[in-house]
LUMPAVEX-711043 format. One line per 5 residues: number of its first residue (from 0); their letters; for each residue x, y, z of N, C-alpha, C, CB. Coordinates in pm, 1 decimal, padded with zeros to 6 digits. Atoms other than C-alpha are relative to their C-alpha. Glycine has a CB too. Layout:
BEGIN
NUM) A) X/Y/Z/X/Y/Z/X/Y/Z/X/Y/Z | ...
***
This chain:
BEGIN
0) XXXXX) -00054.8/-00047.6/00125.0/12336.7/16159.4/04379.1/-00047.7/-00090.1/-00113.3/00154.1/00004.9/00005.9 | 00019.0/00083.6/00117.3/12222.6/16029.4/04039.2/00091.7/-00004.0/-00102.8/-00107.8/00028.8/-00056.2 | -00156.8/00031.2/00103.9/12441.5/15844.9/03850.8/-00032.1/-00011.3/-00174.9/00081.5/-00190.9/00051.7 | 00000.5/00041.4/00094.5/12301.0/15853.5/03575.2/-00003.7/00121.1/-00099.7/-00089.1/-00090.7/00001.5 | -00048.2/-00091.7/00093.0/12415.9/16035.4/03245.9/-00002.2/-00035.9/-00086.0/00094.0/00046.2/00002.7
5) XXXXX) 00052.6/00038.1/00123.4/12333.4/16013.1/02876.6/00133.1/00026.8/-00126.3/-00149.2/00098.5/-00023.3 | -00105.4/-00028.7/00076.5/12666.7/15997.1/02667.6/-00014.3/00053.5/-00147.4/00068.5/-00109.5/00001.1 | 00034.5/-00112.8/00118.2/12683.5/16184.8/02359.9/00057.1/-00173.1/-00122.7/00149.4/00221.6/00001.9 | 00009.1/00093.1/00096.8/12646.4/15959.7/02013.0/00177.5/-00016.5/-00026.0/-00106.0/00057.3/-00138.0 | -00106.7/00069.2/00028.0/12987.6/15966.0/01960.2/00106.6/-00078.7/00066.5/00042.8/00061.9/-00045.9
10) XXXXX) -00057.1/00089.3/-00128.1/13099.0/15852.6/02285.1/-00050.6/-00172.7/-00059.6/-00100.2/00060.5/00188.8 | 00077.0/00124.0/00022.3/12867.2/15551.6/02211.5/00101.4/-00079.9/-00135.4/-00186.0/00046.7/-00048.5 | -00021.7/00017.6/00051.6/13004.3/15508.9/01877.8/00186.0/-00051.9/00007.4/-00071.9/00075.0/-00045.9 | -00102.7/00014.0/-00023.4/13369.1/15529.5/01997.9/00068.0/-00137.3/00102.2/00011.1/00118.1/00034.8 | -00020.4/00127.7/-00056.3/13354.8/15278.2/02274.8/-00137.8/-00085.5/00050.0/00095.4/00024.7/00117.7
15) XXXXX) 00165.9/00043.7/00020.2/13071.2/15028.4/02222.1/00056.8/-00115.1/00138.4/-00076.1/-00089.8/-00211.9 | -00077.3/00091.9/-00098.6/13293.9/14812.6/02528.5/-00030.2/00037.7/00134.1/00153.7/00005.3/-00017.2 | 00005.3/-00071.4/-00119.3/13252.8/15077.9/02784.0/-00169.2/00034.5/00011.5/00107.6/00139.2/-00007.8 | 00129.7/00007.5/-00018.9/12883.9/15097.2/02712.7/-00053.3/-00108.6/00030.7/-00055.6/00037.1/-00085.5 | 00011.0/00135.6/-00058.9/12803.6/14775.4/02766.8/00038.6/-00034.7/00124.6/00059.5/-00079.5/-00066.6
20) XXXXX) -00067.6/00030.7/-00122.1/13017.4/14705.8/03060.5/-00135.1/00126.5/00090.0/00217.6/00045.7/-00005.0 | 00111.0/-00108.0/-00090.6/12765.6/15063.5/03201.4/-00133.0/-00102.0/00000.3/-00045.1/00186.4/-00098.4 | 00131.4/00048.5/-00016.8/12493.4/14898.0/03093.1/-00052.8/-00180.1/00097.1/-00036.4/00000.6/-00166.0 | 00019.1/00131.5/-00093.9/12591.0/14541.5/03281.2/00029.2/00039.8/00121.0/00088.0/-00125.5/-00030.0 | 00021.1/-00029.1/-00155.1/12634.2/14743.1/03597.5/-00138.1/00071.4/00037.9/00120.7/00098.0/00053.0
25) XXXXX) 00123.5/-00070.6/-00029.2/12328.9/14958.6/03572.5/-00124.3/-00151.3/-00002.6/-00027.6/00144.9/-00142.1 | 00070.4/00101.4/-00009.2/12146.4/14612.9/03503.6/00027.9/-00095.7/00151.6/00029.3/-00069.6/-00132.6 | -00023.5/00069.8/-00122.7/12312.7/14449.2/03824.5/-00072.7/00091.8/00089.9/00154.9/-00025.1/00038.2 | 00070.3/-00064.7/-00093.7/12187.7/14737.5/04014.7/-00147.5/00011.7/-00018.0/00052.9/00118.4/00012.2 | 00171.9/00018.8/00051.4/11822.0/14742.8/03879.6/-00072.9/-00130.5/00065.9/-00011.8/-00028.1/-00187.6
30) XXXXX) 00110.6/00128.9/00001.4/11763.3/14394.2/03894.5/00012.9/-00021.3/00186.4/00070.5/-00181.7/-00124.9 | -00022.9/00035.7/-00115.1/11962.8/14371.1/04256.1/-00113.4/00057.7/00107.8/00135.4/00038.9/00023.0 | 00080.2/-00082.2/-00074.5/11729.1/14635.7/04394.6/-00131.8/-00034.1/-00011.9/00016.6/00127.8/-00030.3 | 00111.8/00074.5/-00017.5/11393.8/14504.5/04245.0/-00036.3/-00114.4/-00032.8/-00069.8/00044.5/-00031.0 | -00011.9/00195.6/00006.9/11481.6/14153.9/04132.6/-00046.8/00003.3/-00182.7/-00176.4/-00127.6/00148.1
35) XXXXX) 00024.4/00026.2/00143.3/11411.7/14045.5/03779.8/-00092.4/00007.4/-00033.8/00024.8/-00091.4/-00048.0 | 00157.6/00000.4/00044.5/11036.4/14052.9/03706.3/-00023.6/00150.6/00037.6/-00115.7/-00122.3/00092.8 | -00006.3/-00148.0/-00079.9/11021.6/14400.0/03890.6/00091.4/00073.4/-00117.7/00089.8/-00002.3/00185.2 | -00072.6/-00049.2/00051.3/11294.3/14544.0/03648.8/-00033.7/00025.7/-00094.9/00078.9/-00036.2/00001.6 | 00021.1/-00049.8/00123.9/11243.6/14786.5/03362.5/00086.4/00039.0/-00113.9/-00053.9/00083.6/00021.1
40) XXXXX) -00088.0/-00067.3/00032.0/11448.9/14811.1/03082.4/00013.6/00172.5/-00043.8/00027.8/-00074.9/-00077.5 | 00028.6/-00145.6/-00005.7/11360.8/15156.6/03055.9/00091.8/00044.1/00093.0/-00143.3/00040.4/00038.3 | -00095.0/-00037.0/-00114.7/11540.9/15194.4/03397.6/00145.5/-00028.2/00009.4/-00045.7/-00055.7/00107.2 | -00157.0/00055.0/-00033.0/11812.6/15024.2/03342.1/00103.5/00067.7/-00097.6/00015.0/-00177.0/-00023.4 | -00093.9/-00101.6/00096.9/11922.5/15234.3/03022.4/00021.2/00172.8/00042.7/-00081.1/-00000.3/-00160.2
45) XXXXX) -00090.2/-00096.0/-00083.1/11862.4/15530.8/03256.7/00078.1/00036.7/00087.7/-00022.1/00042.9/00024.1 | -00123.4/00032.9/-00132.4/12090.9/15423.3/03509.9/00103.8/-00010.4/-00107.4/-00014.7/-00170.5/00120.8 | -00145.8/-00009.6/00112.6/12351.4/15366.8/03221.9/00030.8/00125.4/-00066.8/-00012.4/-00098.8/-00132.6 | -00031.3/-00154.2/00105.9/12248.9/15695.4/03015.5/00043.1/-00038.0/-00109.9/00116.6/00114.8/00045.0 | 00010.3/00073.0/00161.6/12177.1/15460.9/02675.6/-00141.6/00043.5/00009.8/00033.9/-00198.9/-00034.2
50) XXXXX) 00169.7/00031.5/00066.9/11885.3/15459.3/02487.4/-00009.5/-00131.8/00004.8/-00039.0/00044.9/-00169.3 | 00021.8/00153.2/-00022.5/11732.8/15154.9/02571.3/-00004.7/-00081.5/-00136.0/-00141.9/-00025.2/00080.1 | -00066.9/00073.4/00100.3/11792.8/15013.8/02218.9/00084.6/-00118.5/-00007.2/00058.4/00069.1/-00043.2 | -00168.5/00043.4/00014.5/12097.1/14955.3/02293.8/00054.3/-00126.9/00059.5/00092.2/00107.0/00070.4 | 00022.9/00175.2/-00051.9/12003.0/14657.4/02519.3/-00030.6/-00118.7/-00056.4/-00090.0/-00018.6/00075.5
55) XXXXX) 00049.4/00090.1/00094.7/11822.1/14485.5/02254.5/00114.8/-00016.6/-00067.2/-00116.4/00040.5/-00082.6 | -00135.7/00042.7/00073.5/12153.3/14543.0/02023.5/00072.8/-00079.1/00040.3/00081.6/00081.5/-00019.1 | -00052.9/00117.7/-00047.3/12368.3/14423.6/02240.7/-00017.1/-00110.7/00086.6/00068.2/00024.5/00025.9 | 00022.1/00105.4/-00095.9/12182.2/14162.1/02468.1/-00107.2/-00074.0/-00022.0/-00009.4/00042.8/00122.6 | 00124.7/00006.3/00052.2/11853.9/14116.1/02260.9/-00118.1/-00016.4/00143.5/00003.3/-00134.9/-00114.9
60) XXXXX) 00138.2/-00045.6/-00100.3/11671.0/14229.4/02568.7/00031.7/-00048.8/00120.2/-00156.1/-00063.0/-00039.0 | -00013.6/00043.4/-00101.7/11620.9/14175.9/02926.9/00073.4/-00117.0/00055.0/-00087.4/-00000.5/00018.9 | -00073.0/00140.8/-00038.1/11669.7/13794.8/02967.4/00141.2/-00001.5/-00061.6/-00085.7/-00136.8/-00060.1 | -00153.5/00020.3/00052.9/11992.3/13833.5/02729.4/00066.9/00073.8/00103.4/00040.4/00061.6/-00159.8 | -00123.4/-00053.8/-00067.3/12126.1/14075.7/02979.3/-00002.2/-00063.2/00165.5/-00005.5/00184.6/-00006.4
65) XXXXX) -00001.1/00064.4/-00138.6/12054.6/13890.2/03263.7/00132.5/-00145.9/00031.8/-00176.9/-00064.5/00012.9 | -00102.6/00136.7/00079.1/12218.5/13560.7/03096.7/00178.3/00054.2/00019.0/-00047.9/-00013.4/-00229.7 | -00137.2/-00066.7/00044.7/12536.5/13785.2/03002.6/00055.8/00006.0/00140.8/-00008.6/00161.7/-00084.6 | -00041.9/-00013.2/-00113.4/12544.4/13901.7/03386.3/00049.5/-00118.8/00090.4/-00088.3/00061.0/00048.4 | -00009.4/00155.5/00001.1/12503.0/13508.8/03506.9/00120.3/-00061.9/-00066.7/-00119.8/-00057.7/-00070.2
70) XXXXX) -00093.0/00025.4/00064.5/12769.0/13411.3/03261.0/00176.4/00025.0/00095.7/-00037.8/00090.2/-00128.0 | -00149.5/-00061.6/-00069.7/13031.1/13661.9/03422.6/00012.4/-00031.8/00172.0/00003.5/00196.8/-00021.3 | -00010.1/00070.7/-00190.3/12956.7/13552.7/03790.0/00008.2/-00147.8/00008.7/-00159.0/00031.1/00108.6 | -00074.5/00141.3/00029.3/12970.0/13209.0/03696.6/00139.9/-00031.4/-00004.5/-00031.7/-00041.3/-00115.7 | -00175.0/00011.5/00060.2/13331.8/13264.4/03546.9/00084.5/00030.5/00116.5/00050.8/00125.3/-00134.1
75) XXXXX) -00073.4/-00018.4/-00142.8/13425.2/13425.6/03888.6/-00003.2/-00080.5/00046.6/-00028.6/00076.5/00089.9 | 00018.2/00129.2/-00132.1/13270.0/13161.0/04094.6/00069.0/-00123.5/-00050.9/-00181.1/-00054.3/00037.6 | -00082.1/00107.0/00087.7/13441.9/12901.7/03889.4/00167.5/00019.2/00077.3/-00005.5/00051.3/-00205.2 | -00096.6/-00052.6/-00069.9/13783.8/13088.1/03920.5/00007.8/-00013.0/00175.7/-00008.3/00132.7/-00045.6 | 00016.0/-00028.1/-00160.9/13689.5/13153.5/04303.9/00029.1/-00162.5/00025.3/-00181.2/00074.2/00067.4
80) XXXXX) 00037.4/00122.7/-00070.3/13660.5/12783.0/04347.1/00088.2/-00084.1/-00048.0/-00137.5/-00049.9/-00015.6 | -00125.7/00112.9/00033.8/13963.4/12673.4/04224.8/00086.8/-00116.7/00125.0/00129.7/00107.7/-00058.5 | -00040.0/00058.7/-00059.3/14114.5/12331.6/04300.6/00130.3/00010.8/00081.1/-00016.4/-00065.3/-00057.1 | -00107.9/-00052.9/-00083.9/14455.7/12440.9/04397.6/-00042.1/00154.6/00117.7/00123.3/00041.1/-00126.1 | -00001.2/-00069.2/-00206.8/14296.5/12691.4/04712.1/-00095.1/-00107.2/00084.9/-00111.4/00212.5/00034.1
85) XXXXX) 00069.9/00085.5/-00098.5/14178.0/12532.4/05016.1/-00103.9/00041.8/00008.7/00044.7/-00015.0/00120.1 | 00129.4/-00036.2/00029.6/13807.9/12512.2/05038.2/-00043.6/00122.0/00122.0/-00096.6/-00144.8/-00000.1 | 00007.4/-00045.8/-00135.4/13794.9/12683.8/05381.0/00068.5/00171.9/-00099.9/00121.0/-00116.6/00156.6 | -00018.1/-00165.7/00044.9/13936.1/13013.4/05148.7/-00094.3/00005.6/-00109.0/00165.1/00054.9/-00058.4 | 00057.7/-00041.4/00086.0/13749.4/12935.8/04895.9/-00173.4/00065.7/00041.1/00018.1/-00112.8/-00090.9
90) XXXXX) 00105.4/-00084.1/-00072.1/13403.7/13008.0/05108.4/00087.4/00128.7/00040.1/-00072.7/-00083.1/00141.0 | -00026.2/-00129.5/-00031.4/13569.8/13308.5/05248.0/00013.7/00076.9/-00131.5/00120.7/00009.4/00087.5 | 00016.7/-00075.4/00158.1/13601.0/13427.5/04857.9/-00160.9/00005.0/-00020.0/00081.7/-00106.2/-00149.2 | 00144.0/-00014.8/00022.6/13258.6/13377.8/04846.8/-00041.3/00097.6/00063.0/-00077.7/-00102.6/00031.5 | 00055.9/-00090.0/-00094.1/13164.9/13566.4/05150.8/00076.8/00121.8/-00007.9/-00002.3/-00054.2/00137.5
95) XXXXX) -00034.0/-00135.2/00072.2/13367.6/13863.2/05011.3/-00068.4/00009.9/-00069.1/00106.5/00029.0/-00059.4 | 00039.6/-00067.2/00078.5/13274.4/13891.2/04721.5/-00151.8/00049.2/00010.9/00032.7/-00060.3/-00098.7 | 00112.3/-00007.5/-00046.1/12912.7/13872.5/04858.8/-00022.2/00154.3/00033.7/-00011.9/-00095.2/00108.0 | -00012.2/-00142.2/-00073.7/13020.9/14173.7/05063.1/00034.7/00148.5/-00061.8/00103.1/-00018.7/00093.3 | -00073.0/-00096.4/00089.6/13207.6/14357.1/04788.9/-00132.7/-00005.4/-00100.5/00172.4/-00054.3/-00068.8
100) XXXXX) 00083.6/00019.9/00075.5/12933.2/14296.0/04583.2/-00170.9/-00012.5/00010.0/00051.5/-00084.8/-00034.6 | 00154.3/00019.6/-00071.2/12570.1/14361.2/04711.9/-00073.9/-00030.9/-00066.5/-00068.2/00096.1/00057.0 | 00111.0/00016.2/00119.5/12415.9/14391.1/04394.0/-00053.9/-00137.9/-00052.6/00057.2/00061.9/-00123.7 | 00005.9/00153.9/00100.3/12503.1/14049.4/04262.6/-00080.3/-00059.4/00119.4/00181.8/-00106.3/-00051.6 | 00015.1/00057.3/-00098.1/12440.9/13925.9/04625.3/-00178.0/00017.9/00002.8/00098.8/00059.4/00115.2
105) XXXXX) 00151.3/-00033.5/00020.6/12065.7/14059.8/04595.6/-00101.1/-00035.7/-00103.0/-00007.0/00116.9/-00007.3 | -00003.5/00071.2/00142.4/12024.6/13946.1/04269.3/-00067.0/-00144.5/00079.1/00190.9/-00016.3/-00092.9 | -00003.9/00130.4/-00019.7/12083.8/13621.2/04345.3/-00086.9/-00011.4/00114.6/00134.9/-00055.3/00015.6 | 00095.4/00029.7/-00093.3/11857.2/13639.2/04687.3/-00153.1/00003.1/-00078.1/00016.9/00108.2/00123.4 | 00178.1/-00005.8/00099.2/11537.2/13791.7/04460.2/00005.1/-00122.2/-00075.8/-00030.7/00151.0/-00141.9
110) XXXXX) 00039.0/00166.7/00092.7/11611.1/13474.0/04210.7/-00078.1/-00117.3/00113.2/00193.4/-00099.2/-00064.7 | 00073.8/00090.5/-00052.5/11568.2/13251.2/04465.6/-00146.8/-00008.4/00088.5/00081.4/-00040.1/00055.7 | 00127.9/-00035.3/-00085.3/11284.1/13393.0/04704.6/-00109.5/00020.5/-00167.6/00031.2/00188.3/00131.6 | 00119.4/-00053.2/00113.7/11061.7/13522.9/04348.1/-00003.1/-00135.9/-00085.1/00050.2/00160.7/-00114.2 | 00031.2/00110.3/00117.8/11151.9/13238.1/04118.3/-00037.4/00047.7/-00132.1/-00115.3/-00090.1/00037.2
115) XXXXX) 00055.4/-00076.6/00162.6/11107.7/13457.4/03822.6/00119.2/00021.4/-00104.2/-00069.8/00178.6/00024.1 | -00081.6/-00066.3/00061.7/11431.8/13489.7/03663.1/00052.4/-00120.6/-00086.8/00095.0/00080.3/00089.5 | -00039.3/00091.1/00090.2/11579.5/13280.6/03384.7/00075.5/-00096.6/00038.4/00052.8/00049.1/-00090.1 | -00102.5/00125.1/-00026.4/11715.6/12915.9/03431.4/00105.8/00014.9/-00024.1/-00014.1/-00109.9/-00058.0 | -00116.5/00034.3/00084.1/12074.9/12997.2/03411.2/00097.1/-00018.7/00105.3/00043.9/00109.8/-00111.3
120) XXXXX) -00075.9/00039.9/-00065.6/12265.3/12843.5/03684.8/00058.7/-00148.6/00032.5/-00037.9/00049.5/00071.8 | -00088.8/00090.9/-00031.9/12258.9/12499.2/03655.8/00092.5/-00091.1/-00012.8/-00023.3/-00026.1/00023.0 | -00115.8/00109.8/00040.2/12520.1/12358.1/03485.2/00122.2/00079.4/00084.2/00035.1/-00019.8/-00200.1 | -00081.4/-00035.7/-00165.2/12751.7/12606.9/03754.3/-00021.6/-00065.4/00061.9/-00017.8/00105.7/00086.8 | 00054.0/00062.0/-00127.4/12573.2/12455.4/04023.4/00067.1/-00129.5/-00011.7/-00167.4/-00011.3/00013.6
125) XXXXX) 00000.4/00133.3/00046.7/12661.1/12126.9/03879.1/00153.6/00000.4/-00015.3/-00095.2/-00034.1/-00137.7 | -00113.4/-00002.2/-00018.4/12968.2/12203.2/03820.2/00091.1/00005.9/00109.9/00014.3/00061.0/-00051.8 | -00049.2/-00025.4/-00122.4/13037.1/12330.2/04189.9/00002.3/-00126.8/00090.1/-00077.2/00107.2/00057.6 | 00047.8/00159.5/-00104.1/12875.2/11992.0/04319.9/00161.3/-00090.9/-00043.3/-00209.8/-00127.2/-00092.7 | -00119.2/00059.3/00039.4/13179.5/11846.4/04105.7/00132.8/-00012.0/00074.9/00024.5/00055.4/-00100.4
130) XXXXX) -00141.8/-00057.8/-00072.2/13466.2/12037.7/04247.3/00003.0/-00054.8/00191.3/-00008.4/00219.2/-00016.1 | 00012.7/00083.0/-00131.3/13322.9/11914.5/04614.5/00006.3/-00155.6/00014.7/-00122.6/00031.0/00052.1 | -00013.2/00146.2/-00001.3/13305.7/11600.8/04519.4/00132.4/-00046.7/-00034.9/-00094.2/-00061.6/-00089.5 | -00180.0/00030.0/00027.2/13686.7/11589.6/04397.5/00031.8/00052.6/00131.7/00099.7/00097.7/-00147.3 | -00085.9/-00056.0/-00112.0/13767.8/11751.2/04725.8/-00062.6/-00126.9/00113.7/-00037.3/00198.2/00045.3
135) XXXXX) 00045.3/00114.2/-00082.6/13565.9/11457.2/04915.8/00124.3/-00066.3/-00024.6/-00141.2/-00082.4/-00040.1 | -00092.8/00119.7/00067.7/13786.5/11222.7/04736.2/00097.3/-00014.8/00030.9/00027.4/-00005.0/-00115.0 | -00143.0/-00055.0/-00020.5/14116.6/11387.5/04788.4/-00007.4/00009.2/00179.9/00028.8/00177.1/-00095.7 | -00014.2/-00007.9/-00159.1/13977.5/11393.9/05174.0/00015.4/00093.7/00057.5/00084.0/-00055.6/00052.3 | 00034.2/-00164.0/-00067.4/13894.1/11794.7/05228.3/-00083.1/00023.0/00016.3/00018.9/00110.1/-00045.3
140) XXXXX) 00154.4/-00036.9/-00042.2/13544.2/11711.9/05318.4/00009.3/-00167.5/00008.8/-00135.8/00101.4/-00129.5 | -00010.7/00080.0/-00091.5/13444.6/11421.3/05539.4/-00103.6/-00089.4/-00108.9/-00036.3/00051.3/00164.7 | 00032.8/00083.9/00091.6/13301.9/11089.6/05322.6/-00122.3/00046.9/00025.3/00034.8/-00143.1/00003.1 | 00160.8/-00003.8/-00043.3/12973.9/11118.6/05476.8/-00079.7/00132.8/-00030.3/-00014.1/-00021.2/00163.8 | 00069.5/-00079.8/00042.8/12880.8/11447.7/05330.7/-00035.9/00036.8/-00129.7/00031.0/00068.9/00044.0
145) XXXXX) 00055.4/00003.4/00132.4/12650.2/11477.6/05054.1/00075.5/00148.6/-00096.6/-00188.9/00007.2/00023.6 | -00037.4/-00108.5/00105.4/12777.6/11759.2/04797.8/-00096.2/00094.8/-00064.2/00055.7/-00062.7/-00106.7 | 00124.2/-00082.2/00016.1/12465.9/11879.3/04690.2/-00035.0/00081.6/00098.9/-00106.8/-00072.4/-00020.4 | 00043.2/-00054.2/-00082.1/12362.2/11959.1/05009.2/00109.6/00117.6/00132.1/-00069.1/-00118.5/00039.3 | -00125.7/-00062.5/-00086.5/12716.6/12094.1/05147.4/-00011.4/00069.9/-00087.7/00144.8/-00060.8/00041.1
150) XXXXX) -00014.0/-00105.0/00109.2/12709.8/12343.1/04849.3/-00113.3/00090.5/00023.4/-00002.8/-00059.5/-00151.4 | 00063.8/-00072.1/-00094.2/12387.3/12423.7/04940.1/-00032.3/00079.1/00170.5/-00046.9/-00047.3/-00022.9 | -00032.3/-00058.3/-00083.9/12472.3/12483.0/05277.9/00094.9/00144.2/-00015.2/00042.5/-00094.0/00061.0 | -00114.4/-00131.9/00009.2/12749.5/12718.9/05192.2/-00007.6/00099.5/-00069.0/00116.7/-00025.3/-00040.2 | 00044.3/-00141.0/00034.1/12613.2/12916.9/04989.4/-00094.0/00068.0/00064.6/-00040.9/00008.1/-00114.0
155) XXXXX) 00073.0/-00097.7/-00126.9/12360.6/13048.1/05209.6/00060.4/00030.1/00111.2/-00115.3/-00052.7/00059.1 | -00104.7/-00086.7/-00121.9/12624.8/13083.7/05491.9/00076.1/00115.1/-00051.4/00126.0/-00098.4/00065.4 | -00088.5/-00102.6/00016.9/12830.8/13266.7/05268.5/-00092.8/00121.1/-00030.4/00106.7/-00032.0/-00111.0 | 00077.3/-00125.8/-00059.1/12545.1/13525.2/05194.1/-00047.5/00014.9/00136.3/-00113.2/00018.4/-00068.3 | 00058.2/-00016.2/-00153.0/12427.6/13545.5/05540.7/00021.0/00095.0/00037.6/00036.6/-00073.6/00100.9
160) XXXXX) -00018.4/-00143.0/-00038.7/12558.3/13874.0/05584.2/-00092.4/00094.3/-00051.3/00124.5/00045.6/-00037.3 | 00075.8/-00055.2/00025.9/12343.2/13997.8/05344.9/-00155.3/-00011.3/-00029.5/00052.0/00027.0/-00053.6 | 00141.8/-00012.2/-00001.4/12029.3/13789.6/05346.0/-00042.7/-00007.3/00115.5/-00065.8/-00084.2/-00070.7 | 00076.8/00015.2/-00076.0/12009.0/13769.1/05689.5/-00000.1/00086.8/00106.7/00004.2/-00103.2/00024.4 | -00041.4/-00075.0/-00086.2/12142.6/14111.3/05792.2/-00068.0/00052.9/00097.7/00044.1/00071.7/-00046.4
165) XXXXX) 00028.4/-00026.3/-00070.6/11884.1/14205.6/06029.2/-00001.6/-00097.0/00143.5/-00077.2/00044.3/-00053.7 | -00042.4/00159.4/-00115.8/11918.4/13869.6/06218.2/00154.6/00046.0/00038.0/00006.8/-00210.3/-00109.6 | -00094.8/-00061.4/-00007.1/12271.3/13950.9/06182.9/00061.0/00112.6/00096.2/-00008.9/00024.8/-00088.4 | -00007.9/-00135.6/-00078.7/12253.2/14296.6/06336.6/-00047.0/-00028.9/00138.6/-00092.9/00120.5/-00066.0 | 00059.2/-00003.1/-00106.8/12033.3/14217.1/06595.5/00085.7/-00137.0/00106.6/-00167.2/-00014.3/-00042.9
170) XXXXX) -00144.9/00084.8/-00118.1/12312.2/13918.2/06745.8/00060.1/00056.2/00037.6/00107.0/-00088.0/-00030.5 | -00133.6/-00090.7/-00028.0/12605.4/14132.0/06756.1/-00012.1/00100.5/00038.6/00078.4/00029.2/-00089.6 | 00036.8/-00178.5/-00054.1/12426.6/14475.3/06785.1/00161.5/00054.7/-00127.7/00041.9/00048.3/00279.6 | -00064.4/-00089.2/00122.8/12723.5/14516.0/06457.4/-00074.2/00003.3/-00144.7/00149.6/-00058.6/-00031.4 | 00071.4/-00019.2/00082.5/12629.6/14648.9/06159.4/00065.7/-00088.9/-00143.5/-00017.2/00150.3/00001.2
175) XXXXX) -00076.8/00133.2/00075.5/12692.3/14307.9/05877.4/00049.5/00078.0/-00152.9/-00136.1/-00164.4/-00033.7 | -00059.8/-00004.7/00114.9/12742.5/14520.5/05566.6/00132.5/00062.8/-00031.6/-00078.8/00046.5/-00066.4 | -00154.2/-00017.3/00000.3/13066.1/14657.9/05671.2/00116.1/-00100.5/-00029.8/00028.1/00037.6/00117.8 | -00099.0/00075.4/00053.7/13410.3/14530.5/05551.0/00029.5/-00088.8/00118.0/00120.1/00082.5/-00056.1 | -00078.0/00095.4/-00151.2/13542.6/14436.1/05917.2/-00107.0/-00130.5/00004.5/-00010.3/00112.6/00202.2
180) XXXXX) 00014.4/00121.0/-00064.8/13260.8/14234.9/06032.8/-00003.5/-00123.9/-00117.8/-00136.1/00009.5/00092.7 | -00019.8/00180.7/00096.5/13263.8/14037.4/05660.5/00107.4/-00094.7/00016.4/00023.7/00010.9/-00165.7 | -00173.8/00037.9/00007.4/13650.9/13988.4/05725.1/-00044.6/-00116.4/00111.0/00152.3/00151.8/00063.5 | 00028.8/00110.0/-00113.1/13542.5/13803.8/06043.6/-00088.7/-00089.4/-00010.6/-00034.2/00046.1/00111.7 | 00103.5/00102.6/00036.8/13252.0/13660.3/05942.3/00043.1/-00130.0/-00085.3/-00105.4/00072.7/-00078.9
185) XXXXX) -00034.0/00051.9/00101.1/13431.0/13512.9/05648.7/00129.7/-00115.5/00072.9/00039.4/00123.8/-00113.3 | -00113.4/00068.8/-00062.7/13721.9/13385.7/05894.1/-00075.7/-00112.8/00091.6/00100.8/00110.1/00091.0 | 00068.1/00071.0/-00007.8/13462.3/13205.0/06101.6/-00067.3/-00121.2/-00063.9/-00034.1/00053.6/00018.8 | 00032.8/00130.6/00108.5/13306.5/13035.9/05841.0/00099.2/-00070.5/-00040.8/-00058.6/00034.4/-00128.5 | -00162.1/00127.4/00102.5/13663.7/12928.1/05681.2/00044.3/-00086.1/00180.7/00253.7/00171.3/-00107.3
190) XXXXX) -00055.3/00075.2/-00105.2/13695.3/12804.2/06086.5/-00066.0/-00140.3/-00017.9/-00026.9/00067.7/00143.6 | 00108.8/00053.1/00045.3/13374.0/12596.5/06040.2/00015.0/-00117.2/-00082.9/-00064.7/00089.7/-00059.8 | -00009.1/00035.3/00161.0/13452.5/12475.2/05667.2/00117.6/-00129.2/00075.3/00078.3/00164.1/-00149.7 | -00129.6/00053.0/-00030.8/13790.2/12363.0/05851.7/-00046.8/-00157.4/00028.6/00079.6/00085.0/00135.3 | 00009.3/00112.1/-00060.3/13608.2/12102.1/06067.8/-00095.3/-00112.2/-00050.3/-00026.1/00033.3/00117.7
195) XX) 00069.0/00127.1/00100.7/13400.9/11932.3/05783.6/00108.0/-00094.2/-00043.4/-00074.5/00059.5/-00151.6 | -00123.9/00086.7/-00021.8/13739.9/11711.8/05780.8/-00043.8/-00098.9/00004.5/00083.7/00013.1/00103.6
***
């Protein structure tokens, strides 16, 4: 089915909130599917059903809407990684939303395999190294583990469902982009997370 549909000028004019928000999902799905260098904004305003204009207006173009998208997954992963939950849920928030979220999850795999997409992660990143390192401290991760490299670990466990679903599939013989096996997957890992103690 194609989702895509061309709203009438006064729609546009009426809610310039709800266009935008179309146009930052039709951009998650664009870029998730051919990664950022691959992505046209041409395509991405017909997946929204804007005139591609309308990207430049509000995002002054590609990299702005990429930034904007980056921004709002940052603010989750932030949230997600709050100090009052235990870290052992807070990976399992990860590895949901991963699951609930393919697009972003794909996204973020093309950034790193292509290397083509705009520097905008690392003062997050930097920030995340932080929050592990207050949880060292406090004694919810074992002295001897670096933070950099435990962050990097975990985020590639927590996608693993989806960058490494044919590996995935072919262990279990289940299929990884379903809800159940993330639920388990995600409970595993928070078993895991447990014994970095």
């Amino acid at each position: 089915m194609d989702q895509r549909r061309s709203p009438s000028a006064s729609e546009r004019k009426r809610d310039p909130e709800r266009t935008r928000a179309r146009i930052l999902e039709a951009a998650a799905a664009e870029f998730g599917a051919k990664g950022y260098a691959a992505t046209r904004t041409t395509d991405i305003a017909a997946r929204a059903g804007v005139n591609k204009q309308l990207i430049s207006y509000y995002f002054g173009g590609k990299e702005g809407l990429y930034k904007e998208l980056a921004t709002a997954w940052h603010a989750e992963g932030t949230a997600m990684a709050s100090a009052e939950q235990p870290l052992e849920d807070v990976v399992k928030a990860f590895v949901m939303t991963t699951a609930h979220n393919r697009d972003q999850g794909r996204l973020w795999a093309w950034a790193n395999l292509s290397g083509e997409t705009p520097p905008v992660d690392a003062e997050f990143l930097r920030g995340q190294v932080e929050f592990l390192r207050a949880r060292q401290q406090a004694g919810e991760i074992a002295a001897d583990l670096d933070p950099n490299m435990l962050l990097l670990a975990l985020m590639a466990a927590a996608a693993a469902p989806l960058t490494l679903e044919q590996t995935a599939r072919q262990l279990g013989g289940e299929d990884p982009s379903t809800p159940e096996f993330a639920e388990r997957y995600a409970e595993q890992l928070a078993l895991l997370v447990r014994h970095l103690r």
